[in-house]
N, C-alpha and C positions, 0 to 999 in steps of 0.2 A: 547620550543615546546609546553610544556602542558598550557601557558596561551593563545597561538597561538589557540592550539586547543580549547580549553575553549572558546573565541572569535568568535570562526568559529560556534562551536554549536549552540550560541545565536542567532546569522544571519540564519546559517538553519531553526530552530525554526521559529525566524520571519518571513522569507520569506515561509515555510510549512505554515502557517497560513493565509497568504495571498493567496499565489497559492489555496488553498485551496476556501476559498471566492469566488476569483475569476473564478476560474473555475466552482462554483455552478451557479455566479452568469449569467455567459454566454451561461451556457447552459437554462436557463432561462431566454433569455434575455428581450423578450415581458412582463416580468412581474416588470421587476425591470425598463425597461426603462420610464414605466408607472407609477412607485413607485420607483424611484429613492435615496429616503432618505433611502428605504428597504434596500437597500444595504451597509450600517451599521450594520442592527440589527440582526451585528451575534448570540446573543443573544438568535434567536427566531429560531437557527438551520441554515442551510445552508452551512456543511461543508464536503468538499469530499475528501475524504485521497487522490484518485488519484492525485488530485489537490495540496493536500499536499506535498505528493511523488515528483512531478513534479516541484515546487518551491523550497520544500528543498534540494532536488539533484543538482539542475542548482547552486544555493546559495554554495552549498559544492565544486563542481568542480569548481567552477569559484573562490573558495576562496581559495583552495587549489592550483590551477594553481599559484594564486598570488605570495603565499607564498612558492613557489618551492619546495613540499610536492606530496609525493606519492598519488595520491587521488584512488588505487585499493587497493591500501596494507589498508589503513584507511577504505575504503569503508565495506573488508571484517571484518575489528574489527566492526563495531558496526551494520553491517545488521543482526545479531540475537538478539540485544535489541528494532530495528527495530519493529521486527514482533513480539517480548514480547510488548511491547507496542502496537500493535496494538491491540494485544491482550486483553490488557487488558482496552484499548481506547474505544470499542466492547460495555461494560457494562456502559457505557453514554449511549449505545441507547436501554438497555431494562430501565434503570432507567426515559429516555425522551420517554419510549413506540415509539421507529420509527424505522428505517430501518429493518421491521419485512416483512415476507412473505406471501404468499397464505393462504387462509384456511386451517384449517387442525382439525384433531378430535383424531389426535396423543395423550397419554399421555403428551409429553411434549407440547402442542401449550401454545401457552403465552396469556393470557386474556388482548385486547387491548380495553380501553374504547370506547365510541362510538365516543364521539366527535373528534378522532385519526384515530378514520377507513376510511379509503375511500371512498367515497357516492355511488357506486355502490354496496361494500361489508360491509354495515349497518347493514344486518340482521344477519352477521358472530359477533362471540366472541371471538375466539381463531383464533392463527396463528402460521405457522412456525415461530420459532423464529430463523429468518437467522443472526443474531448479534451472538449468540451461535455456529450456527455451524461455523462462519469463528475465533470466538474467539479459539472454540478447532483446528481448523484448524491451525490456527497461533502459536499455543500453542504448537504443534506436530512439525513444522516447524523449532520452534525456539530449541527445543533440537537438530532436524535434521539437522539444520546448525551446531550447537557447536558440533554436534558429526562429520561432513564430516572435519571441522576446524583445527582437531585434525590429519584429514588423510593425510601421508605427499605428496600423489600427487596434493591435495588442498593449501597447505600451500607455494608448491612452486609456483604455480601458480597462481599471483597476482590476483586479480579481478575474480576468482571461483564462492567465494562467495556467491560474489554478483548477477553474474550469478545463481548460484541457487534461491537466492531469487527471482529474476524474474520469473522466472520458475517454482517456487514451487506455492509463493503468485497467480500469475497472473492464473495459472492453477484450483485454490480452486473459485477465486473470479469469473472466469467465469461461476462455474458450479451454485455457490448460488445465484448469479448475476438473474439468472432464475428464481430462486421465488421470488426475488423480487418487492414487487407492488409500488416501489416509483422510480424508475428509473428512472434517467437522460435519455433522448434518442436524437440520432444523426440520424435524418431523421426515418428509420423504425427500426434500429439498436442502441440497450443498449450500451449507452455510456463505460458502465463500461467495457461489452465483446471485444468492438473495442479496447482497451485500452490493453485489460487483452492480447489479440491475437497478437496484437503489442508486449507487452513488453516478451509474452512468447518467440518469432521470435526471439526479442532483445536478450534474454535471453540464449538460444542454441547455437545462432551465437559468441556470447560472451564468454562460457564456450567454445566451440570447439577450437575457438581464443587462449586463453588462457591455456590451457590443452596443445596444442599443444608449445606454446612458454616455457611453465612449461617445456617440453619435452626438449625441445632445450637447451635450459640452464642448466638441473640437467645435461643431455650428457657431452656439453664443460666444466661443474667441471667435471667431472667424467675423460676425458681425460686427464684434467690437472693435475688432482692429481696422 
């Protein structure tokens, strides 16, 4: 089982990386269909966790399906190294100065050079730095799942977890989603908020699902014993 799973990480990885790509590169797609070699040079930026999220998940469950593998029971072990990694993914983009936010004259704003700033916000120096707050965001999350993990209404019911990760993640990213000035957008609407709103839905209807089958089950031990 542990080279099985060993195996499956790799393919998730891989295909997070792609989904990732891929999804920047679509929602952009007037610019790469015009520069089409661009669309290699990941190199030069172009990558969106949703996108990551959305190809390493389908790659998980579809590999787990394969292999006749619990894919909630799994899901819940590693969605708090998840969000520590995202966590800690975060600090690529104050070191790449980008997915930073509005102006700001806060103590903490982060000094973003010019040739980085936006051509509208030129005359600005400092910004939110929204890489930070979703980093302590994620950071808070991630002990918040290892401590719900431990709770045995959670433990019995598969796919919890995970549910809260949707729910937690999806609910942080909508609100920092806000400042920031580099947004993917989906007609008049922030790709990332459509996303975030979807997968919070996902996320409630998921944990209710499950909380209640959690119910069901501790019951029928409980009679049989």
């Amino acid at each position: 089982v542990v080279k099985v799973i060993e195996g499956i990480s790799v393919w998730c990885v891989i295909a997070g990386v792609l989904g990732a790509r891929i999804y920047y590169v679509l929602f952009n797609l007037q610019y790469y269909v015009q520069n089409p070699i661009e669309i290699f040079s990941v190199w030069r930026g172009g990558l969106a966790i949703h996108g990551a999220i959305l190809g390493g998940a389908a790659a998980f469950f579809y590999l787990m399906k394969k292999h006749k593998l619990n894919s909630l029971s799994y899901a819940d072990v590693i969605m708090p190294g998840i969000l520590l990694g995202q966590a800690i993914g975060r600090w690529g983009n104050f070191f790449n100065s980008e997915a930073f936010g509005a102006p700001t004259d806060l103590p903490w704003g982060v000094f973003i050079p010019t040739d980085l700033r936006p051509v509208e916000l030129q005359e600005y120096a400092f910004f939110h730095p929204t890489f930070l707050y979703e980093s302590i965001w994620n950071l808070i999350g991630f002990v918040l799942l290892l401590w719900l993990s431990r709770k045995h209404r959670f433990m019995a019911s598969k796919g919890a977890i995970l549910a809260c990760y949707l729910i937690y993640y999806s609910l942080g990213r909508f609100c920092i989603e806000q400042l920031r000035t580099d947004s993917l957008w989906l007609g008049p609407l922030r790709a990332a908020q459509v996303v975030s709103v979807c997968a919070f839905i996902g996320g409630i209807v998921l944990l209710k699902w499950v909380l209640g089958r959690g119910r069901v089950i501790s019951n029928k031990v409980t009679r049989e014993t």
